[in-house]
N, CA, C and O atoms as a DFTB+ gen file, in Angstrom:
364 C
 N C O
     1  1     -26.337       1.869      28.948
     2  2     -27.394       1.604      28.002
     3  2     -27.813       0.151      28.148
     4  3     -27.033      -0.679      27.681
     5  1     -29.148      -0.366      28.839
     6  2     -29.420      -1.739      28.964
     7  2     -30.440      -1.552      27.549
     8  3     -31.486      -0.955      27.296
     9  1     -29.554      -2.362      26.866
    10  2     -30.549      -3.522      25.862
    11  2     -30.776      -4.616      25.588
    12  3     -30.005      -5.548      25.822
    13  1     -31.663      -4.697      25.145
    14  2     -31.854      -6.510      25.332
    15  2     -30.556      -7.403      24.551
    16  3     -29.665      -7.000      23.802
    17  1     -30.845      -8.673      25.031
    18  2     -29.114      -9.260      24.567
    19  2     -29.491      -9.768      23.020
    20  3     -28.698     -10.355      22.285
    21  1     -30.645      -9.475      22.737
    22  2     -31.171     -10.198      21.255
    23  2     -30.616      -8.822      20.488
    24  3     -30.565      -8.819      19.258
    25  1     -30.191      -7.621      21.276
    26  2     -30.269      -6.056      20.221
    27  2     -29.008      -5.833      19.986
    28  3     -28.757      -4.934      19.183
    29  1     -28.031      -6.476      20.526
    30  2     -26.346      -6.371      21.205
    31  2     -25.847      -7.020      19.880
    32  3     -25.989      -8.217      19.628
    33  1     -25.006      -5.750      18.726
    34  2     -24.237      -6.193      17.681
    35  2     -22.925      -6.879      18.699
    36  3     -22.446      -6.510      19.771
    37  1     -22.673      -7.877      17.913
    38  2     -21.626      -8.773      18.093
    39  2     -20.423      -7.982      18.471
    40  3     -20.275      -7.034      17.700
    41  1     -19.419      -8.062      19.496
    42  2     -18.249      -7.711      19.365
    43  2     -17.048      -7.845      17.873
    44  3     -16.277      -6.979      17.461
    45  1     -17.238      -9.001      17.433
    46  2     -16.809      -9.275      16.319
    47  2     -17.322      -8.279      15.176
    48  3     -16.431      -7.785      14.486
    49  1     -18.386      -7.990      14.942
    50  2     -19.115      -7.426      14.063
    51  2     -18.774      -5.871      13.687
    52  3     -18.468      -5.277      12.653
    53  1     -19.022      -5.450      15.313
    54  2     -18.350      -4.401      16.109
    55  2     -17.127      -3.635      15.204
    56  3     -17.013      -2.713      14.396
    57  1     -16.217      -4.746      15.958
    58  2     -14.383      -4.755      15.624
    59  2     -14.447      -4.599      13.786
    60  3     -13.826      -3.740      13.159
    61  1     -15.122      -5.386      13.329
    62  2     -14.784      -5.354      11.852
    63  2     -15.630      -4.233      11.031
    64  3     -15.435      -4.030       9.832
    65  1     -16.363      -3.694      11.622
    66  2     -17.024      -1.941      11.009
    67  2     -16.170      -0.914      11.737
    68  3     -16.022       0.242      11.342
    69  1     -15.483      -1.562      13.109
    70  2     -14.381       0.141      13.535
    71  2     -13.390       0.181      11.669
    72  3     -13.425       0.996      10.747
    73  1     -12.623      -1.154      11.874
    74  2     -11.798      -1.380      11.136
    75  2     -11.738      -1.034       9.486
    76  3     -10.847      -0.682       8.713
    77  1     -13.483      -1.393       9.350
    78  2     -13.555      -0.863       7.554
    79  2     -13.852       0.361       7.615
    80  3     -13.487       1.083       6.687
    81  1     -14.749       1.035       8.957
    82  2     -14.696       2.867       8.856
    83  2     -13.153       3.303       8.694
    84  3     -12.878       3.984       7.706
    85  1     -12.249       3.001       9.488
    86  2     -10.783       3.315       9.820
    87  2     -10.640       3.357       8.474
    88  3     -10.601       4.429       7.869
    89  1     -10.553       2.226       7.904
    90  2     -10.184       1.776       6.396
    91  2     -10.549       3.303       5.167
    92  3      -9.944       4.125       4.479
    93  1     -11.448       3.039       5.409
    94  2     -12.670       4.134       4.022
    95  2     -11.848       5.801       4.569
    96  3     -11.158       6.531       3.858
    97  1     -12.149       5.967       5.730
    98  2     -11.539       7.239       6.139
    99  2     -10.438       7.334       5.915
   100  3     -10.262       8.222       5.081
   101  1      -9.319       6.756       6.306
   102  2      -7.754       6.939       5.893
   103  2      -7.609       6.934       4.258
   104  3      -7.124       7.859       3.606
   105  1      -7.986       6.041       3.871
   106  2      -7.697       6.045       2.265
   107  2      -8.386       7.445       2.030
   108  3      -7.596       8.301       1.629
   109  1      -9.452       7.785       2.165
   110  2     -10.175       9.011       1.523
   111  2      -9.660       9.930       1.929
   112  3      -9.935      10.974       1.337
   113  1      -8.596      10.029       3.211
   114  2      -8.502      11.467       3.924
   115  2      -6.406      11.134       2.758
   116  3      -5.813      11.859       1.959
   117  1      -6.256      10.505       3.020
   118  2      -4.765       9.716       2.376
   119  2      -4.945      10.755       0.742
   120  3      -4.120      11.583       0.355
   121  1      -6.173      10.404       0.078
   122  2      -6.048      10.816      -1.293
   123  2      -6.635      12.379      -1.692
   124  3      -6.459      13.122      -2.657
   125  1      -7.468      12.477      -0.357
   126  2      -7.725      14.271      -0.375
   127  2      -6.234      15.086      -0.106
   128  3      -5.886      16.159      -0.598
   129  1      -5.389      14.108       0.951
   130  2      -4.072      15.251       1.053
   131  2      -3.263      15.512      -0.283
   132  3      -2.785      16.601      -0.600
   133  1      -3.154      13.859      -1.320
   134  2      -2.121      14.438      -2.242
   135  2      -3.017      15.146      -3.192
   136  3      -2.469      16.010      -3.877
   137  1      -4.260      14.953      -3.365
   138  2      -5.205      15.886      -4.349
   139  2      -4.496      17.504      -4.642
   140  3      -4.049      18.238      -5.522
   141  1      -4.858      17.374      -2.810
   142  2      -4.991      18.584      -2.586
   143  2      -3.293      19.040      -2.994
   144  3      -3.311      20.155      -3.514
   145  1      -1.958      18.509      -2.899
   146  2      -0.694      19.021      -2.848
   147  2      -0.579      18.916      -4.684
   148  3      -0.909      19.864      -5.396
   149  1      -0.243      18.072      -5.037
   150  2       0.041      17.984      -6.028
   151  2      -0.933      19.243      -7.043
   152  3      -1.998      19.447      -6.459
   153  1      -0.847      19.912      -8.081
   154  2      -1.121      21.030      -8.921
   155  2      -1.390      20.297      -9.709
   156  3      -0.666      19.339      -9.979
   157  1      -2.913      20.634     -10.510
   158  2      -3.143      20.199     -11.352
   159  2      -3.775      21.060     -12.802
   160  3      -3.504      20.689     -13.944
   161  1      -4.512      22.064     -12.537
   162  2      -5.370      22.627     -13.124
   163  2      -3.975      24.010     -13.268
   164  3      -3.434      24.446     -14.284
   165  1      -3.786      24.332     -11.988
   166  2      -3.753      26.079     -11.697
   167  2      -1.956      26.326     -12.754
   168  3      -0.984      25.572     -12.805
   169  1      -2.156      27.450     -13.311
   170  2      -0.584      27.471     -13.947
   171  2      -0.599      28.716     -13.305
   172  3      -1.439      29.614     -13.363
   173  1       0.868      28.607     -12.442
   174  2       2.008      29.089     -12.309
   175  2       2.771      30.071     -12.502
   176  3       3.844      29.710     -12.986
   177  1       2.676      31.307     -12.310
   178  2       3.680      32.093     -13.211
   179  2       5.414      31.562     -12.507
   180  3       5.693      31.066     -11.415
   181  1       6.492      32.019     -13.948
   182  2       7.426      31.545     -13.218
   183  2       8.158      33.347     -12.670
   184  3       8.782      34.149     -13.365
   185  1       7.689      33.462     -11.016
   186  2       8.066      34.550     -11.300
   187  2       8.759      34.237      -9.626
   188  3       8.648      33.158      -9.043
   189  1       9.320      35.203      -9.190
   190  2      10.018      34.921      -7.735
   191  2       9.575      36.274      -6.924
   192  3       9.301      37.375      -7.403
   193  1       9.589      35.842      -5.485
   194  2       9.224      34.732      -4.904
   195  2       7.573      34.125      -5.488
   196  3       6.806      34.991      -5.909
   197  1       7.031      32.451      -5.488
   198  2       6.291      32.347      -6.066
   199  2       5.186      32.303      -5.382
   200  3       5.224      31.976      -4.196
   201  1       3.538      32.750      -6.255
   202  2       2.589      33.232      -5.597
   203  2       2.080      32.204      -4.484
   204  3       2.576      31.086      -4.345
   205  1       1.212      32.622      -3.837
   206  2       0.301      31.901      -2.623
   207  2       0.193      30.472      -3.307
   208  3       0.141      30.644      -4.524
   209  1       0.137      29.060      -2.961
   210  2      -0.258      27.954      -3.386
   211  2       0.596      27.424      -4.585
   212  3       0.535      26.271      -5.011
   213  1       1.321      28.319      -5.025
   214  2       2.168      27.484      -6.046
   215  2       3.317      26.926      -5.761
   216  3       3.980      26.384      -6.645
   217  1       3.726      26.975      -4.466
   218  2       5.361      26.437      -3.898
   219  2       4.862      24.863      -4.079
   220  3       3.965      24.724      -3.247
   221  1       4.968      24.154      -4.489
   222  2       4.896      22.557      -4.518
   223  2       5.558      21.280      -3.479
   224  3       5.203      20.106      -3.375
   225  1       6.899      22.209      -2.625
   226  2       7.588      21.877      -2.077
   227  2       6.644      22.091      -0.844
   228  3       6.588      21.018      -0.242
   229  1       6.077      22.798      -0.387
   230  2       5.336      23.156       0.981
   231  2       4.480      21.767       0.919
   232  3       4.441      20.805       1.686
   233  1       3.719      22.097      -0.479
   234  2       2.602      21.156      -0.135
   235  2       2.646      19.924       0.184
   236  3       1.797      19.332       0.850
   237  1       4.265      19.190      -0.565
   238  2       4.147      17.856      -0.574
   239  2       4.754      17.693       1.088
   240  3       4.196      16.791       1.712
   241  1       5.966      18.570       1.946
   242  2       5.913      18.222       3.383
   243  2       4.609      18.006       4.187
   244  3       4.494      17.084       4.993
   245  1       3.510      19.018       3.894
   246  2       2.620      18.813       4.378
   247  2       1.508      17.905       3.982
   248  3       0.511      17.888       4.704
   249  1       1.554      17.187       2.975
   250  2       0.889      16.050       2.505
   251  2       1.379      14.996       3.577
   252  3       0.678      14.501       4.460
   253  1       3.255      14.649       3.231
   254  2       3.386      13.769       4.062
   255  2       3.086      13.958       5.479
   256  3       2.456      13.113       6.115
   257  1       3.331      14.572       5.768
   258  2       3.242      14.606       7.237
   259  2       1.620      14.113       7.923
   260  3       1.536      13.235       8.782
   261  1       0.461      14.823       7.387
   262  2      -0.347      14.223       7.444
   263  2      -1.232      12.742       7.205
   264  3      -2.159      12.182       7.791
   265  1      -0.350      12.444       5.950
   266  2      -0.290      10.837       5.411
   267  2       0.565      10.188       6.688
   268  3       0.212       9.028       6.902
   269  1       1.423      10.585       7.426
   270  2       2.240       9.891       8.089
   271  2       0.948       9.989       9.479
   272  3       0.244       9.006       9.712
   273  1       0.857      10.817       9.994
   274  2      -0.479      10.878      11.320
   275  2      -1.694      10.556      10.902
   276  3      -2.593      11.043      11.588
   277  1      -2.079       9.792       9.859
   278  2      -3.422       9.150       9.598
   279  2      -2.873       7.802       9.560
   280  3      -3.576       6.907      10.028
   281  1      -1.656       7.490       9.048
   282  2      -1.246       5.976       9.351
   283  2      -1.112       5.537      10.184
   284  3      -1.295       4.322      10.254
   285  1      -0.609       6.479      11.601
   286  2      -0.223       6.400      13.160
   287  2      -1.669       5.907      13.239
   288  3      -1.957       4.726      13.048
   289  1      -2.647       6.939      13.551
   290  2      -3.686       6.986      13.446
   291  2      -4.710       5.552      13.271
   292  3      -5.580       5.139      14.038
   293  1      -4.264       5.029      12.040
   294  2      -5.211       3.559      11.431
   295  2      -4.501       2.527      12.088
   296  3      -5.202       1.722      12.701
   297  1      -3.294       2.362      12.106
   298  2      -2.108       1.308      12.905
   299  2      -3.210       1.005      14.843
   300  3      -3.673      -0.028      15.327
   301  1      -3.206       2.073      15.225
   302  2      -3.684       2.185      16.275
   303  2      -5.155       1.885      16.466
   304  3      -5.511       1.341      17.511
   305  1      -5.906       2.156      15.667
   306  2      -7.551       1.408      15.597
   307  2      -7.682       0.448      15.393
   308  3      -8.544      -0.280      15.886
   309  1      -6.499       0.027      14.249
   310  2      -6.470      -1.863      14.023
   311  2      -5.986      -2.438      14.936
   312  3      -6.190      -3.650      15.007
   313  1      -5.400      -1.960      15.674
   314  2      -4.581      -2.612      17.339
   315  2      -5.297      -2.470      18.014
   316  3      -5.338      -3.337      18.887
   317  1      -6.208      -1.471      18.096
   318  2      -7.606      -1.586      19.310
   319  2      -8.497      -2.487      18.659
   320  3      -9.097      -3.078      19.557
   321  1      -8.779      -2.780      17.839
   322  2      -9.706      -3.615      17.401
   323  2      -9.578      -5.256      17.377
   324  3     -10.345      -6.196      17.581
   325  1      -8.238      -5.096      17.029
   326  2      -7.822      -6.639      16.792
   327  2      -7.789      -7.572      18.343
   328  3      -8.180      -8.733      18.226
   329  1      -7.407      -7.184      19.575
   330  2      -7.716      -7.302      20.867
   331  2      -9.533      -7.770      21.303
   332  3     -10.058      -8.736      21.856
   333  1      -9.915      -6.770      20.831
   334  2     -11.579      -7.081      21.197
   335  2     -12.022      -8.094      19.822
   336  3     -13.138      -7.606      19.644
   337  1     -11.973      -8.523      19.388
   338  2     -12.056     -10.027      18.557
   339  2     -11.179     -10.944      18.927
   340  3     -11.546     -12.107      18.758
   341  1     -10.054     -10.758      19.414
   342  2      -9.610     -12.102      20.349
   343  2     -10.179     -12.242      21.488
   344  3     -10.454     -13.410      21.764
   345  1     -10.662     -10.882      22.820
   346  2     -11.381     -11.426      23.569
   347  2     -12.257     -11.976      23.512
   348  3     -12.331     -12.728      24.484
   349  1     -13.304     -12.084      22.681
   350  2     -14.409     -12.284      22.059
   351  2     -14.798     -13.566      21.582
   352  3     -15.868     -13.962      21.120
   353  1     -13.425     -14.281      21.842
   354  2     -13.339     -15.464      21.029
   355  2     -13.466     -15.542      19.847
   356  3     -13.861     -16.664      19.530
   357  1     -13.234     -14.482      18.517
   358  2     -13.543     -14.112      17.121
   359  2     -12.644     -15.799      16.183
   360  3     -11.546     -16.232      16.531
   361  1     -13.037     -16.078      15.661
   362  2     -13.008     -17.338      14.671
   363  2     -12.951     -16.685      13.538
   364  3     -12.911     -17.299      12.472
C-alpha cells in the first residue's frame, strides 16, 4: 500500500490503539465470561442430577480457563507492541 508519508499514522500512535483495542476487548470479553458463569436471575431446582446450565461448577472452570487465554492473549499484544515503539524511537 504506497501512501503518501503525510497519510502514514505514526508507529507510536499505531502501537498505542493495538494496545487500548487489546485493552477494551479483554476487559469486555474478561466480564462477558463471568456474566455469563456466575447465575443470576435463573432459580434452580434443587433436584439431582441438576438441570442444563445450573451446575455452577462447570461454568466457573470454564470462565477461568478462558479468562486465563485472553490474558495469554493481551500479555502477547502488549509484547508485540511494546517492541515497535522502541524501534520507533517512542519517547
Amino acid at each position: 500500500m504506497n501512501e503518501p508519508a503525510g497519510m502514514r499514522m505514526p508507529v507510536r500512535l499505531r502501537s498505542w490503539l493495538g494496545v487500548a483495542s487489546a485493552t477494551v476487548t479483554a476487559a469486555t470479553a474478561t466480564a462477558d465470561f463471568w456474566w455469563l458463569a456466575v447465575p443470576r436471575f435463573d432459580i434452580c431446582a434443587a433436584v439431582l442430577p441438576a438441570p442444563a446450565g445450573c451446575r455452577i461448577a462447570d461454568r466457573v472452570a470454564t470462565a477461568t480457563l478462558w479468562t486465563a487465554v485472553v490474558a495469554v492473549l493481551y500479555a502477547a499484544t502488549v509484547v508485540v507492541a511494546l517492541p515497535a515503539r522502541v524501534v520507533a524511537g517512542g519517547r
